[in-house]
KOLMI-564406 format. One line per field, with one value per residue: residue in one letter; x, z, y of N, C-alpha, C in turn; residue number from 1. Coordinates in steps of 0.02 Angstrom, whole numbers, plus 50000, padded with zeros to 5 digits. Layout:
r = a / ...
nc1 = X / ...
nc3 = Z / ...
nc2 = Y / ...
cac1 = X / ...
cac3 = Z / ...
cac2 = Y / ...
cc1 = X / ...
cc3 = Z / ...
cc2 = Y / ...
k = NUM / ...
END
This chain:
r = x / x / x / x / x / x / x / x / x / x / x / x / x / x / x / x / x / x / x / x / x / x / x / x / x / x / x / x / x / x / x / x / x / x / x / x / x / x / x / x / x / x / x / x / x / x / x / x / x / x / x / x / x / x / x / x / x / x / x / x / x / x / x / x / x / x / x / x / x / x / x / x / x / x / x / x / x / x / x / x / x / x / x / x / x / x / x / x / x / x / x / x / x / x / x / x / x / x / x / x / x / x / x / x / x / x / x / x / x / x / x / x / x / x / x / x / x / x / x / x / x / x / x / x / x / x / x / x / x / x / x / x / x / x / x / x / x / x / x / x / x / x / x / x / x / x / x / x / x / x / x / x / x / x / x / x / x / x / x / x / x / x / x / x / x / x / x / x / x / x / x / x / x / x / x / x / x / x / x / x / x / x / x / x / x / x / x / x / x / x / x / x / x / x / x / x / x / x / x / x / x / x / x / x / x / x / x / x / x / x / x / x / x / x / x / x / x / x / x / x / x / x / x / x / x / x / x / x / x / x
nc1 = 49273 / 49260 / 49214 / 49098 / 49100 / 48993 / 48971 / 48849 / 48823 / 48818 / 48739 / 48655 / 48703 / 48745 / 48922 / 49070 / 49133 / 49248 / 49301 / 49299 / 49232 / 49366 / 49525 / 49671 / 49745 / 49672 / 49543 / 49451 / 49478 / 49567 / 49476 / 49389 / 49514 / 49520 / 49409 / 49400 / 49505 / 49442 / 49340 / 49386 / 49494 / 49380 / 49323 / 49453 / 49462 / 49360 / 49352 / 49452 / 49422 / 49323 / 49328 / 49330 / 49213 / 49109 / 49069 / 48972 / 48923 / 48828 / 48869 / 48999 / 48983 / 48913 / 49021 / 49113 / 49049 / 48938 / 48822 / 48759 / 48747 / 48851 / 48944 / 48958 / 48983 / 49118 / 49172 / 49135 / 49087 / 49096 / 49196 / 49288 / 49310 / 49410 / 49502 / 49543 / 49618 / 49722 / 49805 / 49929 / 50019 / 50033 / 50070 / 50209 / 50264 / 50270 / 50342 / 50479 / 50495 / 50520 / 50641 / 50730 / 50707 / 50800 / 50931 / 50965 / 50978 / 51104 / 51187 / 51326 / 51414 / 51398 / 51404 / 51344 / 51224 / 51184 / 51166 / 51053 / 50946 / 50935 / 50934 / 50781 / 50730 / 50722 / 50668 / 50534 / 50506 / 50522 / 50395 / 50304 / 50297 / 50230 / 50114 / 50050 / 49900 / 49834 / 49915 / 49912 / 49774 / 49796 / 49860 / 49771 / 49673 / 49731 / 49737 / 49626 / 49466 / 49438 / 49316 / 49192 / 49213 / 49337 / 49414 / 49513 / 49620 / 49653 / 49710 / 49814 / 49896 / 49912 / 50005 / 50103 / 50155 / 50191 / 50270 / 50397 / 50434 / 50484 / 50585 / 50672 / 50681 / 50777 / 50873 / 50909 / 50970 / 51086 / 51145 / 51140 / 51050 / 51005 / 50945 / 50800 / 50653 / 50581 / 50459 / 50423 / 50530 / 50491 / 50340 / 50401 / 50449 / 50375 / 50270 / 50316 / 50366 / 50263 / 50169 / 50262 / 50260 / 50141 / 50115 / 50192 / 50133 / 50003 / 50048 / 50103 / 50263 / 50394 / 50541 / 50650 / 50596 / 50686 / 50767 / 50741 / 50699 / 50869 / 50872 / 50771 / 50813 / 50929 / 50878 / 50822 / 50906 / 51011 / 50939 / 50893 / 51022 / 51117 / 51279 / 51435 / 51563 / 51622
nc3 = 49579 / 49624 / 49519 / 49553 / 49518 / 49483 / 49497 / 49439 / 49518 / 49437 / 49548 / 49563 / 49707 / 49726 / 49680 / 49733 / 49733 / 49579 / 49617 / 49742 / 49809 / 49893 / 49928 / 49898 / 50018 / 50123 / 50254 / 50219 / 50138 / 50216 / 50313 / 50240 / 50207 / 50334 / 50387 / 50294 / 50346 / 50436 / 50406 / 50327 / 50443 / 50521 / 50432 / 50429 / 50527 / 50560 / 50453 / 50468 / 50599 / 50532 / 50405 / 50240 / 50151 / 50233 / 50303 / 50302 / 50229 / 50299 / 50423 / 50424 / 50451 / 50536 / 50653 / 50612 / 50653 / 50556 / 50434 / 50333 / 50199 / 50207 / 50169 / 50042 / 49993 / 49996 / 49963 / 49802 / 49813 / 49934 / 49886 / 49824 / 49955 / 49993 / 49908 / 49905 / 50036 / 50005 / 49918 / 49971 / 50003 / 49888 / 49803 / 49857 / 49870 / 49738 / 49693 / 49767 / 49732 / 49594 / 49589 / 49649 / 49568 / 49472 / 49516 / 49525 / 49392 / 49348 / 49448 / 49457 / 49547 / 49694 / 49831 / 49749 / 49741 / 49858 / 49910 / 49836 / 49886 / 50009 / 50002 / 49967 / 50053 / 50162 / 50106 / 50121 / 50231 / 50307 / 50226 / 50295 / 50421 / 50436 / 50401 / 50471 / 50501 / 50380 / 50306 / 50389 / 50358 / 50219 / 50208 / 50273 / 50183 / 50064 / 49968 / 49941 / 49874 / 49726 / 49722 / 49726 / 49860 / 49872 / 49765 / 49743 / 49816 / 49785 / 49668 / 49692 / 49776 / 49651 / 49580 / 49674 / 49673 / 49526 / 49521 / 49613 / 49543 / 49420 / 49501 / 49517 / 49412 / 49357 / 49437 / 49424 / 49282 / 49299 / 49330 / 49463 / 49554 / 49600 / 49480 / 49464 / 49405 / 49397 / 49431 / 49531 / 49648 / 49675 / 49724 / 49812 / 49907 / 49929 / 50003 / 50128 / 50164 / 50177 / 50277 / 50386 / 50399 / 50444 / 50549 / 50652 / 50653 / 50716 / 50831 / 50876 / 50960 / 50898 / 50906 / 50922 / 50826 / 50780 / 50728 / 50609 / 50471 / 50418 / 50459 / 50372 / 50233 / 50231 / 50243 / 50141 / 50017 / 50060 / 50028 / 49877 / 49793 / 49684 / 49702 / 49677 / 49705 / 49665
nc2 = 51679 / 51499 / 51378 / 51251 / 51071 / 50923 / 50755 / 50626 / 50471 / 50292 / 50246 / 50335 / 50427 / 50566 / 50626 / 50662 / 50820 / 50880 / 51000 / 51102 / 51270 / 51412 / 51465 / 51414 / 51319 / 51406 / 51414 / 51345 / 51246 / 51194 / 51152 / 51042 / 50960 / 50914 / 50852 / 50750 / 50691 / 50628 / 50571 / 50464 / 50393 / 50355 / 50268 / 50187 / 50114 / 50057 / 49962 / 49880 / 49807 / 49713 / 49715 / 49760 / 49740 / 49719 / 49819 / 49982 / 50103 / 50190 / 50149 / 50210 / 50333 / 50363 / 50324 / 50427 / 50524 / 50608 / 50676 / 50595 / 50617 / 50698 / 50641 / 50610 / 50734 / 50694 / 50586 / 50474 / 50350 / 50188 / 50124 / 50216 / 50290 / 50194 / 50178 / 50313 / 50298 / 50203 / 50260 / 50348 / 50217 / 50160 / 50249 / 50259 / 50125 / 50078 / 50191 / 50153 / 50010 / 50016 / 50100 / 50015 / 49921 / 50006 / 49998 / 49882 / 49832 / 49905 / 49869 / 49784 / 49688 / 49604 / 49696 / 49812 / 49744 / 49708 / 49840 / 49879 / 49815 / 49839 / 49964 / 49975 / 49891 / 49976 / 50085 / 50040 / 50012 / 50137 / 50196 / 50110 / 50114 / 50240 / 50239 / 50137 / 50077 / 50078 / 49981 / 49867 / 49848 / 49818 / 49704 / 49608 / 49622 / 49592 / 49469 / 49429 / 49407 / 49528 / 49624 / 49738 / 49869 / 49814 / 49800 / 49920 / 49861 / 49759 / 49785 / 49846 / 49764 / 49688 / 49776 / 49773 / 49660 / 49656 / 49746 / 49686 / 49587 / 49652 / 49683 / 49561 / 49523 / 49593 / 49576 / 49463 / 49487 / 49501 / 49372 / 49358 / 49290 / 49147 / 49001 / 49012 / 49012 / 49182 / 49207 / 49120 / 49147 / 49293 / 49265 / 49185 / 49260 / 49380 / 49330 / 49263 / 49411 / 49482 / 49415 / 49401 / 49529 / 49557 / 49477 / 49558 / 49690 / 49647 / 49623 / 49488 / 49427 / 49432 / 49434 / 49550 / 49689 / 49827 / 49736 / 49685 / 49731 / 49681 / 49547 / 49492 / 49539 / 49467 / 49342 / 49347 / 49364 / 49253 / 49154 / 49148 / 49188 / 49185 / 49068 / 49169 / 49104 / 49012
cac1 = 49250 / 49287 / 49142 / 49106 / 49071 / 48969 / 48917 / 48809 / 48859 / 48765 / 48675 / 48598 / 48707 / 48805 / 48980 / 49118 / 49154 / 49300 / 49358 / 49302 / 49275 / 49372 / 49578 / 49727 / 49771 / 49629 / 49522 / 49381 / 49524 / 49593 / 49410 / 49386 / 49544 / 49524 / 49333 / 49420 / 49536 / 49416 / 49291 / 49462 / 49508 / 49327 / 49298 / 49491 / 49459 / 49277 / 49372 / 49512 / 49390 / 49258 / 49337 / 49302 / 49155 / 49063 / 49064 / 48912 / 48917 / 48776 / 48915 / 49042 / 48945 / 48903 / 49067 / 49120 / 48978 / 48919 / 48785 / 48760 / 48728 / 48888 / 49005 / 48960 / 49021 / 49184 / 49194 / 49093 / 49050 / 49180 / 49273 / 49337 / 49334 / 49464 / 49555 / 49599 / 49640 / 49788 / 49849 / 49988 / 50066 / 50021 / 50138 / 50260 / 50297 / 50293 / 50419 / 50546 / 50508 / 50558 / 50701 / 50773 / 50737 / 50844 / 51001 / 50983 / 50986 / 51142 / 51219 / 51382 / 51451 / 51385 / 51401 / 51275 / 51168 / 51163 / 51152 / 50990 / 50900 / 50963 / 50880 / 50716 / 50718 / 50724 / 50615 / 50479 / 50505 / 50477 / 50340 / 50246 / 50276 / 50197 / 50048 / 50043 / 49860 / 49844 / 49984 / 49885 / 49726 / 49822 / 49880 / 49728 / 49613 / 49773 / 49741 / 49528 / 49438 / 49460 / 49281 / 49155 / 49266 / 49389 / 49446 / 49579 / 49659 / 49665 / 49740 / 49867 / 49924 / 49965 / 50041 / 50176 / 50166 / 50226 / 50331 / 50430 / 50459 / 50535 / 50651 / 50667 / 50697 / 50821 / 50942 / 50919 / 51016 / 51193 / 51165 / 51146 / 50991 / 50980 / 50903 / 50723 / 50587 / 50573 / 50395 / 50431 / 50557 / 50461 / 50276 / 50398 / 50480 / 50317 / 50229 / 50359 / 50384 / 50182 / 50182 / 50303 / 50239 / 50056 / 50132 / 50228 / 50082 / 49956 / 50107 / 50163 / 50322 / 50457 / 50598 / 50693 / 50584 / 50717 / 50835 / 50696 / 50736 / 50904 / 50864 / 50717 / 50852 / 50977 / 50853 / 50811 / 50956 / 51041 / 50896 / 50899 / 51066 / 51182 / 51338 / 51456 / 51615 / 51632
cac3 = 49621 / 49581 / 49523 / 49592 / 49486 / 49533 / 49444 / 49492 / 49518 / 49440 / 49594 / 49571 / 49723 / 49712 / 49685 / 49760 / 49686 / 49568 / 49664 / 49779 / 49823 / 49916 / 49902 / 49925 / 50088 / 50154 / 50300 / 50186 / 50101 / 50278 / 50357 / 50194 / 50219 / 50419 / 50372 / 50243 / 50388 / 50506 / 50367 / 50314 / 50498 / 50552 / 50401 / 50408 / 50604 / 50554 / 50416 / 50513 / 50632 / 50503 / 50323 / 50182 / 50103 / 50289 / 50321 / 50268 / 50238 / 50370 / 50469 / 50418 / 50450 / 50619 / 50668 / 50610 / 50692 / 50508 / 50412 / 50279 / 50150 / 50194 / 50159 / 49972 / 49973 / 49988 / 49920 / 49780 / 49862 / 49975 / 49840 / 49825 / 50020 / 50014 / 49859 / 49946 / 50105 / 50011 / 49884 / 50000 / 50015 / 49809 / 49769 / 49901 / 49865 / 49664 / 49688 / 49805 / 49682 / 49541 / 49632 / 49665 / 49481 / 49427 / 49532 / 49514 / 49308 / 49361 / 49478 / 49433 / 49589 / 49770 / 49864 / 49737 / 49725 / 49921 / 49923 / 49811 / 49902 / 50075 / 50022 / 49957 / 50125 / 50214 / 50080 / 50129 / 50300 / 50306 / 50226 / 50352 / 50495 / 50426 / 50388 / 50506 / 50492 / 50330 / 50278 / 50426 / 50325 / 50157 / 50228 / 50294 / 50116 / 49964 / 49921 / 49941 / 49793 / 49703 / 49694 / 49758 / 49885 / 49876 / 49707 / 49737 / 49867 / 49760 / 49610 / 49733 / 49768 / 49592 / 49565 / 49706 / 49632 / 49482 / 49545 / 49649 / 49491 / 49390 / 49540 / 49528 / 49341 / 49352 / 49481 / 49355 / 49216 / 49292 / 49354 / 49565 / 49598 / 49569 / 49414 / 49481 / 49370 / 49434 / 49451 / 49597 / 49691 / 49671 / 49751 / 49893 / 49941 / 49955 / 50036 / 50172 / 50201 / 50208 / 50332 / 50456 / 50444 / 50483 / 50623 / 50689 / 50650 / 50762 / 50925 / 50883 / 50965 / 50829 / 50924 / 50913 / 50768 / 50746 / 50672 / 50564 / 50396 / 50399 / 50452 / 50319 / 50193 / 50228 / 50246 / 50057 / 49987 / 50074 / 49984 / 49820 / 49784 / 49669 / 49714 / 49643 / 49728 / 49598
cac2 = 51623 / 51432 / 51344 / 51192 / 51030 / 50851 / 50708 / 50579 / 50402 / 50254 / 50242 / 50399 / 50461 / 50615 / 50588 / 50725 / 50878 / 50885 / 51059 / 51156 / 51330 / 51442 / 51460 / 51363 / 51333 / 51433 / 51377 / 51297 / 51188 / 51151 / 51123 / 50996 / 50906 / 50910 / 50817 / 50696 / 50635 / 50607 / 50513 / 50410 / 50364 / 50307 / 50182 / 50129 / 50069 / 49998 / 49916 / 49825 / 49750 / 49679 / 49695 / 49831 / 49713 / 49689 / 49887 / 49998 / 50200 / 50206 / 50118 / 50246 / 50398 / 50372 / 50318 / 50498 / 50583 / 50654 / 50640 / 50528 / 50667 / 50742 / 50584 / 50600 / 50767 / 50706 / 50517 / 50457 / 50288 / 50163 / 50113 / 50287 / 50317 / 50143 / 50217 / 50365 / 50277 / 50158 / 50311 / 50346 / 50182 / 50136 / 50269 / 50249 / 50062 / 50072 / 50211 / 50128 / 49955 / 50082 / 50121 / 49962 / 49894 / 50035 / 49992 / 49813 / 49865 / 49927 / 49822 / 49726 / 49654 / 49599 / 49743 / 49838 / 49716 / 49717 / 49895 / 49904 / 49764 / 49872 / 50031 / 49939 / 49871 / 50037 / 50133 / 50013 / 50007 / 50195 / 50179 / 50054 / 50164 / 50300 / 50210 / 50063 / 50048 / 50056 / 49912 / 49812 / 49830 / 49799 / 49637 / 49551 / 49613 / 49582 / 49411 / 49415 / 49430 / 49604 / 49621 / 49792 / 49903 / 49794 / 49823 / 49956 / 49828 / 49686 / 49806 / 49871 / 49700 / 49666 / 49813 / 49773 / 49573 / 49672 / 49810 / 49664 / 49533 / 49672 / 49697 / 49521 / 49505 / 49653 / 49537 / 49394 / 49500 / 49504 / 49327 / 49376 / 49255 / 49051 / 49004 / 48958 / 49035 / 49246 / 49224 / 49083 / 49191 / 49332 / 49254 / 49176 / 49318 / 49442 / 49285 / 49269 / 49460 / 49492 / 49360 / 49401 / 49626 / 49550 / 49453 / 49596 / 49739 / 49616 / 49625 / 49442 / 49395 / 49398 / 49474 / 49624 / 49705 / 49858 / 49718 / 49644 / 49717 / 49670 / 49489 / 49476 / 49543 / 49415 / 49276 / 49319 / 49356 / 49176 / 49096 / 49165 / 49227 / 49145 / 49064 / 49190 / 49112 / 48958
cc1 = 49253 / 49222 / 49154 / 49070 / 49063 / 48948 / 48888 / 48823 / 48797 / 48717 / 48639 / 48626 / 48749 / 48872 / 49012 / 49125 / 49235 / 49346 / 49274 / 49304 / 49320 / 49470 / 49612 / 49756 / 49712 / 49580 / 49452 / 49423 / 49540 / 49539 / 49387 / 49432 / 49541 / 49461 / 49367 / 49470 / 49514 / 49355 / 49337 / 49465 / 49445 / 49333 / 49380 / 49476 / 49389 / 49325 / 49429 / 49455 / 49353 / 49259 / 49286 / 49223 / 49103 / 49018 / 49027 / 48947 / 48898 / 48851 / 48970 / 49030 / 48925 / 48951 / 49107 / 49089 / 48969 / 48849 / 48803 / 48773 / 48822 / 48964 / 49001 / 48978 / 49098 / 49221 / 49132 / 49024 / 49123 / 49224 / 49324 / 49369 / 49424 / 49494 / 49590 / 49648 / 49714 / 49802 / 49918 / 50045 / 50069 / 50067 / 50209 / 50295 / 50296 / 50321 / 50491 / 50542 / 50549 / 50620 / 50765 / 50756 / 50804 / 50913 / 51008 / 50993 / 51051 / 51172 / 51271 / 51427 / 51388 / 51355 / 51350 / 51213 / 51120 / 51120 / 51083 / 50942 / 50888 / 50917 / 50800 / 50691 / 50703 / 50680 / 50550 / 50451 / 50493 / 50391 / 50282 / 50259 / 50256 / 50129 / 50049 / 49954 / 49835 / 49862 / 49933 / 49819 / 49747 / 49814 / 49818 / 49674 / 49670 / 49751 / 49657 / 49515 / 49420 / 49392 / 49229 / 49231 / 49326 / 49432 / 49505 / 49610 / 49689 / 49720 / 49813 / 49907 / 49963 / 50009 / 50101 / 50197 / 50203 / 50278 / 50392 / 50454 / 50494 / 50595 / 50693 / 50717 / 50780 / 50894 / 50945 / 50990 / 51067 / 51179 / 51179 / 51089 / 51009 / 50944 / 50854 / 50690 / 50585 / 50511 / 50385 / 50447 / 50521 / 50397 / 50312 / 50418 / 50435 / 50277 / 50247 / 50362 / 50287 / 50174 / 50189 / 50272 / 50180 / 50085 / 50166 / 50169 / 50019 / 49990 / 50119 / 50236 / 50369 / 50525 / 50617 / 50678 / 50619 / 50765 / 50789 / 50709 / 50802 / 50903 / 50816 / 50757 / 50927 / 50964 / 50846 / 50846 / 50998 / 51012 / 50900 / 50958 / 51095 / 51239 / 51379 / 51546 / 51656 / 51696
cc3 = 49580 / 49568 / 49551 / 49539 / 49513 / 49481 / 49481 / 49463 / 49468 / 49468 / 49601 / 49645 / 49681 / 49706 / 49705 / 49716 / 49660 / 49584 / 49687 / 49789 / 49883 / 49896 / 49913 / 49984 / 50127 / 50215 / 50270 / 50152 / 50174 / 50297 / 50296 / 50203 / 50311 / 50403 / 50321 / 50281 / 50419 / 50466 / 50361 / 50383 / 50522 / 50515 / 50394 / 50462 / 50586 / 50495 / 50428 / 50558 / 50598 / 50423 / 50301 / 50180 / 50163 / 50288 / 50256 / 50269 / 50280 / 50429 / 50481 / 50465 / 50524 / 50661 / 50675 / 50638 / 50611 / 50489 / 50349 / 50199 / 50161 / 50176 / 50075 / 49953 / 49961 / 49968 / 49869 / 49794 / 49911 / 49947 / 49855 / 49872 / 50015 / 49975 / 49911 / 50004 / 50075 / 49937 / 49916 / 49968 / 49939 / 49786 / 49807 / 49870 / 49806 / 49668 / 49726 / 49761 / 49614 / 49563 / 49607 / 49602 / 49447 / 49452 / 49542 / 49454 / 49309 / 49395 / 49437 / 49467 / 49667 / 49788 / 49839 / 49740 / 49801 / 49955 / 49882 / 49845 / 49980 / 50077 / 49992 / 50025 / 50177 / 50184 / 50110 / 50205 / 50325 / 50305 / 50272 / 50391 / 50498 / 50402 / 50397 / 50513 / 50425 / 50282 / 50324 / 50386 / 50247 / 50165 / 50237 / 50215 / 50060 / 49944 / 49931 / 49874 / 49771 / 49702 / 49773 / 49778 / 49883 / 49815 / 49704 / 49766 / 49839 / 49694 / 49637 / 49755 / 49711 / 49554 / 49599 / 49695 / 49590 / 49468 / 49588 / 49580 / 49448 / 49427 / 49548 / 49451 / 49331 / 49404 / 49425 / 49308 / 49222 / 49336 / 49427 / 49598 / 49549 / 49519 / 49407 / 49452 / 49436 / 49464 / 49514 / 49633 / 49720 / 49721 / 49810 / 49930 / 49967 / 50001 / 50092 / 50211 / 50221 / 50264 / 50389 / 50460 / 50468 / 50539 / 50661 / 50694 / 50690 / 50836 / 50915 / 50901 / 50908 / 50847 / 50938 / 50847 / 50743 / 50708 / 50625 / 50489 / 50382 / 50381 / 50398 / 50257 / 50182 / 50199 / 50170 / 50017 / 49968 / 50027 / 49914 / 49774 / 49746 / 49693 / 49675 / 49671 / 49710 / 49566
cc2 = 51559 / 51412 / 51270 / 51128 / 50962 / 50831 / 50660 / 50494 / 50362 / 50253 / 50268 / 50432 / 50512 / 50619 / 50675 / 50774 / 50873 / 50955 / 51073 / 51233 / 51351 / 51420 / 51429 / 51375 / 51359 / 51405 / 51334 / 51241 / 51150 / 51122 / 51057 / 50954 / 50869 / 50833 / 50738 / 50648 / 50600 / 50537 / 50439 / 50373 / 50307 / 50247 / 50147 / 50072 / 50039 / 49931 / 49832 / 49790 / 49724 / 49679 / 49753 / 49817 / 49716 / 49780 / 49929 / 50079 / 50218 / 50209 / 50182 / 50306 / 50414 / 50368 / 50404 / 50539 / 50638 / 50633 / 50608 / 50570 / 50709 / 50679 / 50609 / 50682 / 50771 / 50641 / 50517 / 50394 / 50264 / 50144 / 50177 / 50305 / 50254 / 50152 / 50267 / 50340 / 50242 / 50204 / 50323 / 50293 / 50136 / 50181 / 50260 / 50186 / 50055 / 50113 / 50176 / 50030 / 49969 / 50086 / 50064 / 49933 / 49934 / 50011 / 49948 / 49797 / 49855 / 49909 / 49786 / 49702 / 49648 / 49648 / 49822 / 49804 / 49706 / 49794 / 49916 / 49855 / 49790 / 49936 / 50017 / 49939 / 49954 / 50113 / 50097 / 50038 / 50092 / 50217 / 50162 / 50096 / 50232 / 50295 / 50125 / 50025 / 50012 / 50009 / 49876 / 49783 / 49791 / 49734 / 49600 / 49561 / 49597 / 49529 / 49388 / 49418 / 49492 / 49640 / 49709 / 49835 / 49894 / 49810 / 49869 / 49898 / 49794 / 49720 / 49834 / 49811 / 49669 / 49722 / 49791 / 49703 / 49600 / 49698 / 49734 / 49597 / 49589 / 49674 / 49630 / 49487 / 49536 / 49607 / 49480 / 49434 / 49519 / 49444 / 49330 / 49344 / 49180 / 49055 / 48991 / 49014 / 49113 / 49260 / 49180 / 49113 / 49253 / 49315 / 49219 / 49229 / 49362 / 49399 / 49281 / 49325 / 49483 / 49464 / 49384 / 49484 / 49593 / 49550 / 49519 / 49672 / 49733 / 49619 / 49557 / 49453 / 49363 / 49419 / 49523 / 49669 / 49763 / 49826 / 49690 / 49654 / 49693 / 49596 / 49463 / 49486 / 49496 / 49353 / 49270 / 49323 / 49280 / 49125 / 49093 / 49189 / 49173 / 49129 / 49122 / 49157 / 49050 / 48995
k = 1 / 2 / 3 / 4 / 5 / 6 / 7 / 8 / 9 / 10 / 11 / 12 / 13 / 14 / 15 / 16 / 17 / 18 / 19 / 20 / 21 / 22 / 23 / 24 / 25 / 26 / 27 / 28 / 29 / 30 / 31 / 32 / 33 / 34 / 35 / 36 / 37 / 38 / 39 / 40 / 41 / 42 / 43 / 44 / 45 / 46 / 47 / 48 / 49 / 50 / 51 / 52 / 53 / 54 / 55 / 56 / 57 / 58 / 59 / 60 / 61 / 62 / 63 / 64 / 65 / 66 / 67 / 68 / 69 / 70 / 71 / 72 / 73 / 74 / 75 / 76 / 77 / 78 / 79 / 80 / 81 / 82 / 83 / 84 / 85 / 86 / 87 / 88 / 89 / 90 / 91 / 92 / 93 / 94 / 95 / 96 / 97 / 98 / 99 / 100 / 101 / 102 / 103 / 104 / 105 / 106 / 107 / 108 / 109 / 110 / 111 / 112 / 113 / 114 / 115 / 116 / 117 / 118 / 119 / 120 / 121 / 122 / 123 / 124 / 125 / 126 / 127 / 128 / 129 / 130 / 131 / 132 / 133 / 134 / 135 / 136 / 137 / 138 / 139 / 140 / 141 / 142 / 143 / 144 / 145 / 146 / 147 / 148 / 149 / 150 / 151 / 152 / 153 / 154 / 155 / 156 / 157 / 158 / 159 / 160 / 161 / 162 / 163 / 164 / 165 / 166 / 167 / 168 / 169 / 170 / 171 / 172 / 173 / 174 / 175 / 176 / 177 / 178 / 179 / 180 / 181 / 182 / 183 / 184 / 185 / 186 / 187 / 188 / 189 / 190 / 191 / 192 / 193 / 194 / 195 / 196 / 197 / 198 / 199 / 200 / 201 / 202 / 203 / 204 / 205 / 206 / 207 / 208 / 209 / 210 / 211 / 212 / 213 / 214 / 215 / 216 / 217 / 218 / 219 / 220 / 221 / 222 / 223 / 224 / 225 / 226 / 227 / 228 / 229 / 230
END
């Protein structure tokens, strides 16, 4: 039998168990992750209407139909619950940034440099429609102040600030972007594309949103791209 281990927060609550009994896969693992969706779901939808920092546990807890006592069996506090909630799309988008640094590394004409900025575009865009609430919440808390729950949000933000200037740096070094400072390009480009997914994740009127990455990939390319035909 597994043992089961807890520590206790600052606050003096209980913080989650680092396992669990019963086996892998089994119906006490499933009935645990089943419970961990349903905790996740309530506080993401409390969170989108009224922000991480507004939203209480109480708040949470009832939303779920649980008790209060049984949330802390499976987050430590809401930081954690809003950690877990943007894990997904924190590894998702520093791997497909990863990605596209490497084959912009590697790039030595156009037509790669199109082709790594092409599947960026379409790793992302995956992404978001597999967690369209999620990215919606991202968007309206990244640029708040990092501070309580918010803290993963705000750290997840500069991770893809970071993850998107190497990809950024990486076109610099065969000369395939204008020569304007990487850290400019870089804060317009994520500024621009944040922008326009809010607007399109709220039902704004932007068009024809299955052509949207291409046109968002043009628009920044056109802008940023070196002449190469000097």
């Amino acid at each position: 039998m597994s043992k089961t281990i807890s520590r206790t927060t600052q606050s003096g609550a209980r913080s989650a168990p680092d396992r669990r009994p019963g086996k892998e896969g089994g119906k006490r693992q499933q009935n645990r992750q089943r419970r961990i969706r349903e905790i996740s779901q309530a506080g993401l939808e409390l969170f989108l209407e009224r922000g991480v920092v507004a939203v209480t546990i109480d708040e949470i807890v009832s939303a779920a139909g649980i008790a209060k006592a049984s949330f802390y069996r499976y987050f430590r506090d809401k930081e954690h619950l809003v950690a877990t909630l943007f894990e997904p799309i924190s590894e998702g988008a520093t791997g497909a940034l990863e990605r596209a640094a490497g084959k912009l590394k590697e790039a030595k004409d156009t037509e790669a440099f199109f082709e790594a900025f092409n599947g960026l575009g379409e790793d992302l865009a995956m992404l978001i429609l597999a967690n369209t609430g999620v990215v919606q919440l991202y968007l309206q808390e990244a640029r708040a102040p990092g501070v309580r729950a918010r803290a993963p949000i705000r750290a997840l933000a500069q991770t893809i600030d970071d993850g998107a200037f190497a990809v950024t740096e990486a076109a610099h070094t065969h000369g395939l972007l204008k020569p304007f400072h990487p850290r400019v390009s870089t804060l317009a480009v994520v500024g621009a594309s944040e922008k326009l997914l809010l607007a399109v994740l709220r039902g704004e009127d932007v068009g024809d949103i299955t052509t949207l990455p291409i046109q968002l990939v043009s628009l920044i390319l056109d802008g940023v791209r070196a002449d190469t035909t000097a």
